[in-house]
TORKOL-4160 file (C-alpha; in steps of 0.2 Angstrom, whole numbers, padded with zeros to 4 digits, m for minus):
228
<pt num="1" X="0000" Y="0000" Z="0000"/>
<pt num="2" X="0014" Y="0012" Z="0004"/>
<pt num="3" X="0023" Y="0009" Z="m0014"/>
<pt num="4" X="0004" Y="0013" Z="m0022"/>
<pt num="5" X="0003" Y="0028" Z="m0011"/>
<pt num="6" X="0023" Y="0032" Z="m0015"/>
<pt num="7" X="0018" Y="0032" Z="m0034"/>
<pt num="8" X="0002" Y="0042" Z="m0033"/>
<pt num="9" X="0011" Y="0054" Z="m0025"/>
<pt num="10" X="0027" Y="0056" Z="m0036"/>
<pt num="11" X="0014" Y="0058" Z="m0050"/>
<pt num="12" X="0004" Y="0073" Z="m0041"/>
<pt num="13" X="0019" Y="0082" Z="m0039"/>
<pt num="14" X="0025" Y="0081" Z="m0056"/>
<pt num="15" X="0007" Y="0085" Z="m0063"/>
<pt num="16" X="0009" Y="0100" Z="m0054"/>
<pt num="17" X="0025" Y="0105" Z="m0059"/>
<pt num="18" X="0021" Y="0101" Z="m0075"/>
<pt num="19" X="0004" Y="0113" Z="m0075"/>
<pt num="20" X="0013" Y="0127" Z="m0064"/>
<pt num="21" X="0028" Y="0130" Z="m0077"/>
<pt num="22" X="0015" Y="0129" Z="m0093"/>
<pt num="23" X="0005" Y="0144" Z="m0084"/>
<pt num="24" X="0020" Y="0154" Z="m0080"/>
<pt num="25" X="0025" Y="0155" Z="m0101"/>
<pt num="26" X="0012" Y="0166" Z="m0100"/>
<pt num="27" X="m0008" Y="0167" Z="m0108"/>
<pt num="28" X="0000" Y="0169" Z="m0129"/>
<pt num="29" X="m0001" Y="0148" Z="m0129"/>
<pt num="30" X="m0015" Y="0143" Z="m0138"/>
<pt num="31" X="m0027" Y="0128" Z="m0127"/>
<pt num="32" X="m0023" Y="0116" Z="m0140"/>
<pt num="33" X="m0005" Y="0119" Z="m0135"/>
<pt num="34" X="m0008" Y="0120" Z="m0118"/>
<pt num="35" X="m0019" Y="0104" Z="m0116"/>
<pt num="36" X="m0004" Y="0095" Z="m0127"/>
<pt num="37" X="0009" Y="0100" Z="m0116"/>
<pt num="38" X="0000" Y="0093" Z="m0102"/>
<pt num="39" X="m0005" Y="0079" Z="m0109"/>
<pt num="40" X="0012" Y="0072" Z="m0115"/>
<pt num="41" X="0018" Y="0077" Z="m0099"/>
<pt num="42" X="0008" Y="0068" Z="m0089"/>
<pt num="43" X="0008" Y="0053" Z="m0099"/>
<pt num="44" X="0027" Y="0051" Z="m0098"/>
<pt num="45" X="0027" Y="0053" Z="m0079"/>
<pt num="46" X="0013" Y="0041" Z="m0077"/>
<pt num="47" X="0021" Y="0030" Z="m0087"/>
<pt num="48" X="0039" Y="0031" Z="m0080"/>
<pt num="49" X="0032" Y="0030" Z="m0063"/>
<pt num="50" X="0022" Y="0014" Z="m0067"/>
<pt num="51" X="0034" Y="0006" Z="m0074"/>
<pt num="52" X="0046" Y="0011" Z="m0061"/>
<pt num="53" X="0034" Y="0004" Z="m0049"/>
<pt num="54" X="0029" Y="m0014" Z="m0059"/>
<pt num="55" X="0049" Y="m0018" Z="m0063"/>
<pt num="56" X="0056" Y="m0020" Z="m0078"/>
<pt num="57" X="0043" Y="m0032" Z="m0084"/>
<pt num="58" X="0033" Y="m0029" Z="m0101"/>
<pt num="59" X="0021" Y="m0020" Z="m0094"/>
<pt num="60" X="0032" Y="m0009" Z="m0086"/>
<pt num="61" X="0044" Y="m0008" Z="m0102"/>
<pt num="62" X="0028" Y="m0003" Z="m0112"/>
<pt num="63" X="0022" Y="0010" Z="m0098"/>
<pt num="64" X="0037" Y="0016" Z="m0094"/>
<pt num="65" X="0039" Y="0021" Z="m0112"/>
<pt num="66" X="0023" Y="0033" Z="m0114"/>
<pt num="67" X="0024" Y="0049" Z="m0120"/>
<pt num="68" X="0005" Y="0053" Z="m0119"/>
<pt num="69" X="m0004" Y="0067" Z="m0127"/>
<pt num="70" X="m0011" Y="0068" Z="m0143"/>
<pt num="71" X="0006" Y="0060" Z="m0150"/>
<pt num="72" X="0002" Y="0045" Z="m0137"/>
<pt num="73" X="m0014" Y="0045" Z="m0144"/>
<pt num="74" X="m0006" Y="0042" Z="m0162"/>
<pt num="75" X="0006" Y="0028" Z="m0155"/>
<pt num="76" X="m0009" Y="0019" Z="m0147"/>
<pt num="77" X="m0017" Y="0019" Z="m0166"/>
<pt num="78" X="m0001" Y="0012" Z="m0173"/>
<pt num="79" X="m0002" Y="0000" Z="m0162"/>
<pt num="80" X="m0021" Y="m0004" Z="m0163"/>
<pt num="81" X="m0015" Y="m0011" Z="m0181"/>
<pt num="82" X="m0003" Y="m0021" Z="m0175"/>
<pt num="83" X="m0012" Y="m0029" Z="m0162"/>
<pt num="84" X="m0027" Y="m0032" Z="m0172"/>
<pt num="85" X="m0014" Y="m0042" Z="m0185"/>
<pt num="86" X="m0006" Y="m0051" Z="m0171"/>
<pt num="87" X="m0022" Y="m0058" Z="m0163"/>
<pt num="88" X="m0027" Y="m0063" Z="m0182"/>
<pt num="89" X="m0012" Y="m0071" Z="m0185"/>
<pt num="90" X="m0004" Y="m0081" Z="m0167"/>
<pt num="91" X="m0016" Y="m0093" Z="m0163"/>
<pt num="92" X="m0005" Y="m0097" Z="m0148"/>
<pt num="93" X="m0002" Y="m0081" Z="m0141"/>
<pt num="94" X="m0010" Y="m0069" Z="m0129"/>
<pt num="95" X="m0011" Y="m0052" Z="m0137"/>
<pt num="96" X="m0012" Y="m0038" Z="m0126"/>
<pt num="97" X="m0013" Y="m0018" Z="m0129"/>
<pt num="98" X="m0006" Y="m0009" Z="m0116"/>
<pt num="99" X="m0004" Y="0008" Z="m0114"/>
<pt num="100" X="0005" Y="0014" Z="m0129"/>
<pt num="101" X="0013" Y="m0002" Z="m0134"/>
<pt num="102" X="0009" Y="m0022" Z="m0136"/>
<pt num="103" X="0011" Y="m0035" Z="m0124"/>
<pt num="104" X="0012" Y="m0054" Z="m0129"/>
<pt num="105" X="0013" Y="m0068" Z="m0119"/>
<pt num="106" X="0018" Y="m0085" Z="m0124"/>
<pt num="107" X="0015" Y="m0101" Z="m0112"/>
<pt num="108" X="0031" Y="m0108" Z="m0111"/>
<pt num="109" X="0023" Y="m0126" Z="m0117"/>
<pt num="110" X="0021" Y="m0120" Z="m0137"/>
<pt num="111" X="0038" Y="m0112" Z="m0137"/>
<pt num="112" X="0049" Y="m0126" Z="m0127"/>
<pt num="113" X="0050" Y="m0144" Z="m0122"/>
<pt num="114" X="0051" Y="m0148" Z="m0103"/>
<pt num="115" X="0069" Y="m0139" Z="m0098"/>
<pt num="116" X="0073" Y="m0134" Z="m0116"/>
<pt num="117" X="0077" Y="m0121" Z="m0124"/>
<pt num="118" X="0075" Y="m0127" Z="m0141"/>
<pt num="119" X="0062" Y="m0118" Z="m0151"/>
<pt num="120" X="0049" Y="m0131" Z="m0156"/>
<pt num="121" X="0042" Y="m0132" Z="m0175"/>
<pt num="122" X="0026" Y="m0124" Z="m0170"/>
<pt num="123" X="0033" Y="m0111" Z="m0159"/>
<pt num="124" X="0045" Y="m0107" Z="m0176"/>
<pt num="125" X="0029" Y="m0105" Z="m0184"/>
<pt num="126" X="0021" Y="m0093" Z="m0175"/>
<pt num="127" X="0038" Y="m0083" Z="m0172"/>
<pt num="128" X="0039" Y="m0080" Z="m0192"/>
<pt num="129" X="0021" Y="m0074" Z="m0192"/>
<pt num="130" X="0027" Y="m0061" Z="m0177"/>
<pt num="131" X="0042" Y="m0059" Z="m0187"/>
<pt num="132" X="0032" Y="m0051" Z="m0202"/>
<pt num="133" X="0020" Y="m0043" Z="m0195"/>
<pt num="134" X="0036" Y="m0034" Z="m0183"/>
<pt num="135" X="0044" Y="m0030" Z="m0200"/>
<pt num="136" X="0030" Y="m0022" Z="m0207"/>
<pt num="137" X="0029" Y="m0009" Z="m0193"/>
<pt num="138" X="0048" Y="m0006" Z="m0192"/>
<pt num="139" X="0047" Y="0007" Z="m0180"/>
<pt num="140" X="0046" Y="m0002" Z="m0164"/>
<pt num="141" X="0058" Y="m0009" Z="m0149"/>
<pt num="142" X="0055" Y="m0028" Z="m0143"/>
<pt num="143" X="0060" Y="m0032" Z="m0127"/>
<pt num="144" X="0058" Y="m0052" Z="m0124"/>
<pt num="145" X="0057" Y="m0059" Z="m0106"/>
<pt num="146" X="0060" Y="m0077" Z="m0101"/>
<pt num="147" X="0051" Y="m0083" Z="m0084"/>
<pt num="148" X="0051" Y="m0100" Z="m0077"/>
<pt num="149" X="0042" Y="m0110" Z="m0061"/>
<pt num="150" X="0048" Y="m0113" Z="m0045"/>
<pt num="151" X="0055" Y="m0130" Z="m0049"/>
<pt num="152" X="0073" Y="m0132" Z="m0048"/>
<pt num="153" X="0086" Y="m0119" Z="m0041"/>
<pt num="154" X="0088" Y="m0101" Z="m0043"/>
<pt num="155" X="0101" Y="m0102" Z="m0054"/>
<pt num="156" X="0096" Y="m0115" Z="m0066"/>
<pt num="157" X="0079" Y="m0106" Z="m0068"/>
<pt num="158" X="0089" Y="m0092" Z="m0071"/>
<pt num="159" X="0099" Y="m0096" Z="m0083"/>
<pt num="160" X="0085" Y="m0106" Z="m0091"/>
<pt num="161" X="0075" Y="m0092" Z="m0093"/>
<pt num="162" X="0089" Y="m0080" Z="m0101"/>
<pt num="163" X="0092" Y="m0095" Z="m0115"/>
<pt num="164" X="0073" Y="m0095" Z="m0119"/>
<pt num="165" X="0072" Y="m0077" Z="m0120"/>
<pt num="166" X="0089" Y="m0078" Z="m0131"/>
<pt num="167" X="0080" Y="m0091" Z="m0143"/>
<pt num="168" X="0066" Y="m0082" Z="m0147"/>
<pt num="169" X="0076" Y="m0065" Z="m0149"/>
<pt num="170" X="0089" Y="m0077" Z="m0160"/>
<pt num="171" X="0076" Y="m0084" Z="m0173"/>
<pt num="172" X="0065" Y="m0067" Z="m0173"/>
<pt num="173" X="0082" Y="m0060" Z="m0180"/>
<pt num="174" X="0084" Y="m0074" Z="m0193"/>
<pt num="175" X="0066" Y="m0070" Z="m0200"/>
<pt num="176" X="0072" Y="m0053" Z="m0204"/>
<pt num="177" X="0070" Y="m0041" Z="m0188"/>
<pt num="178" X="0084" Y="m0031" Z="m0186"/>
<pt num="179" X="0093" Y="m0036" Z="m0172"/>
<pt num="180" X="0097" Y="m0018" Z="m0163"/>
<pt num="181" X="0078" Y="m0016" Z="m0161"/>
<pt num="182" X="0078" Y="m0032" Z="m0150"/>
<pt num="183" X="0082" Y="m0032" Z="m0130"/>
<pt num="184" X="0082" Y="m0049" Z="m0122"/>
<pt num="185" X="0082" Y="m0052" Z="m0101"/>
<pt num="186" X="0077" Y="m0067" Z="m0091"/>
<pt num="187" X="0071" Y="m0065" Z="m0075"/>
<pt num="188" X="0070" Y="m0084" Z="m0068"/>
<pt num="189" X="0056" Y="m0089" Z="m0055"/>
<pt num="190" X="0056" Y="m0071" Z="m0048"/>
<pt num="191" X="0040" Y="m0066" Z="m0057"/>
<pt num="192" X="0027" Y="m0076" Z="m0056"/>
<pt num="193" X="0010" Y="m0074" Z="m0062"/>
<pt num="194" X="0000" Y="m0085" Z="m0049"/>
<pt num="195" X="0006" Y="m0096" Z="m0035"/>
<pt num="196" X="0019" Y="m0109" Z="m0037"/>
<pt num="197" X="0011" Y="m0121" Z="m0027"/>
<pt num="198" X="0003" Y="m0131" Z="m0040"/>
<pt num="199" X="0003" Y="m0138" Z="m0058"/>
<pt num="200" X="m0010" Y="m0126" Z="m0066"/>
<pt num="201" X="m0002" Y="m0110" Z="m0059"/>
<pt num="202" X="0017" Y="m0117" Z="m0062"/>
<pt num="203" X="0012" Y="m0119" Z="m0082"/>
<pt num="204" X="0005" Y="m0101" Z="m0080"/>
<pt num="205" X="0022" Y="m0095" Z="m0073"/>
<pt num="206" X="0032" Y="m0104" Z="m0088"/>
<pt num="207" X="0031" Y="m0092" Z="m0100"/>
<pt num="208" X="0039" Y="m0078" Z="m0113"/>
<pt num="209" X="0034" Y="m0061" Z="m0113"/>
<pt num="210" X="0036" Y="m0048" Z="m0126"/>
<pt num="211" X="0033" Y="m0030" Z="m0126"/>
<pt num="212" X="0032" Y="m0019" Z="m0140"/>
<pt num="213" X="0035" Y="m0002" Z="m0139"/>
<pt num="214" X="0037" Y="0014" Z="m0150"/>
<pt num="215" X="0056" Y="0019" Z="m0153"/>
<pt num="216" X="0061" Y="0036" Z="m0154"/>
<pt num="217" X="0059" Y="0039" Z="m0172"/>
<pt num="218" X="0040" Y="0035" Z="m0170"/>
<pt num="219" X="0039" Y="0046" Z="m0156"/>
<pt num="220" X="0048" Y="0058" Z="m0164"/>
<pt num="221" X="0035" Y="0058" Z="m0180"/>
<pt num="222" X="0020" Y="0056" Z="m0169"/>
<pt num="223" X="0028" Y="0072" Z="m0159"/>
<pt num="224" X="0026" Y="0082" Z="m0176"/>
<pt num="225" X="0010" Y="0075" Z="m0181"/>
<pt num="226" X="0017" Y="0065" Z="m0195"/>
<pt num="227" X="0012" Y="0049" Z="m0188"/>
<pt num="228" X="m0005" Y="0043" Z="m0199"/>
């Protein structure tokens, strides 16, 4: 509760800084300007703060990556797209929009046999179908994040986790994805999902998760209003 409240607060303050300095440039500002300014403002403290407060998990990548605004609003349209292709087209994925960016979510199970990190044939499959659709909207940063269970050690799960993450980043590349637009991290058991107390929730926690997020260059053409 006191993180919650910790956030809350540290976005207040910066809303109000925020409206404090855009009244002191004086009454010439149009409201469009005006209600712009503290639009993207807010947006990109909210979302720095929440993804500050969730971690460095995909939500938090893709919040913590929000310019709001009227640009954000542009980004979130972009996006739209994407996810709308994505759900059409990866049967064994869970597409989320989130903010301004995407969040998939792959159970472990379609991507990996049992303490392997070896891509299965219909985890390939569904990777190339990613993989176009992530070439077709070129303006984007992937973050991948392997997770695991509670089973085994720390440091196998670890480990285990940063090789599945690396597989899917590998074989995303060889369908085409230029590789400096992708970030890989695994995080182990340290992010579950659900309990780890049982089969059902474990499977739940077994999992890759990607985010997708506007890069600078889309931010920077939704910033100018050239982002259709």
């Amino acid at each position: 509760m006191k993180k919650a409240i910790n956030v809350t607060l540290s976005i207040f303050l910066s809303l109000s800084l925020v409206s404090f300095s855009l009244l002191s440039s004086g009454c010439n500002a149009s409201k469009t300007v005006k209600g712009g300014a503290i639009g993207a403002g807010v947006g990109g403290v909210i979302g720095g703060a929440i993804g500050k407060h969730y971690g460095n998990t995909a939500a938090g990548a893709i919040l913590g990556a929000a310019i709001g605004g009227t640009a954000g609003a542009l980004i979130g349209n972009y996006m739209d797209k994407q996810a709308e292709e994505m759900k059409k087209d990866l049967a064994g994925a869970k597409i989320e929009r989130i903010g301004e960016g995407i969040k998939i979510t792959f159970p472990s199970g379609i991507l990996f046999a049992t303490n392997s990190s070896t891509l299965q044939q219909s985890a390939k499959d569904d990777i190339q179908r990613l993989s176009k659709i992530l070439n077709k909207y070129k303006d984007t940063n992937v973050l991948i994040e392997g997770h695991t269970d509670s089973d085994g050690s720390d440091e196998y799960n670890q480990k285990l986790s940063e090789r599945r993450a690396a597989a899917v980043a590998d074989f995303t590349s060889e369908n085409g994805v230029d590789g400096s637009r992708l970030q890989t991290v695994g995080y182990g058991e340290s992010q579950p999902v659900a309990p780890n107390d049982n089969a059902v929730d474990k499977q739940k926690n077994r999992r890759v998760e990607i985010a997708v997020y506007a890069n600078d260059k889309l931010k920077a053409a939704a910033e100018n209003g050239e982002l259709h």
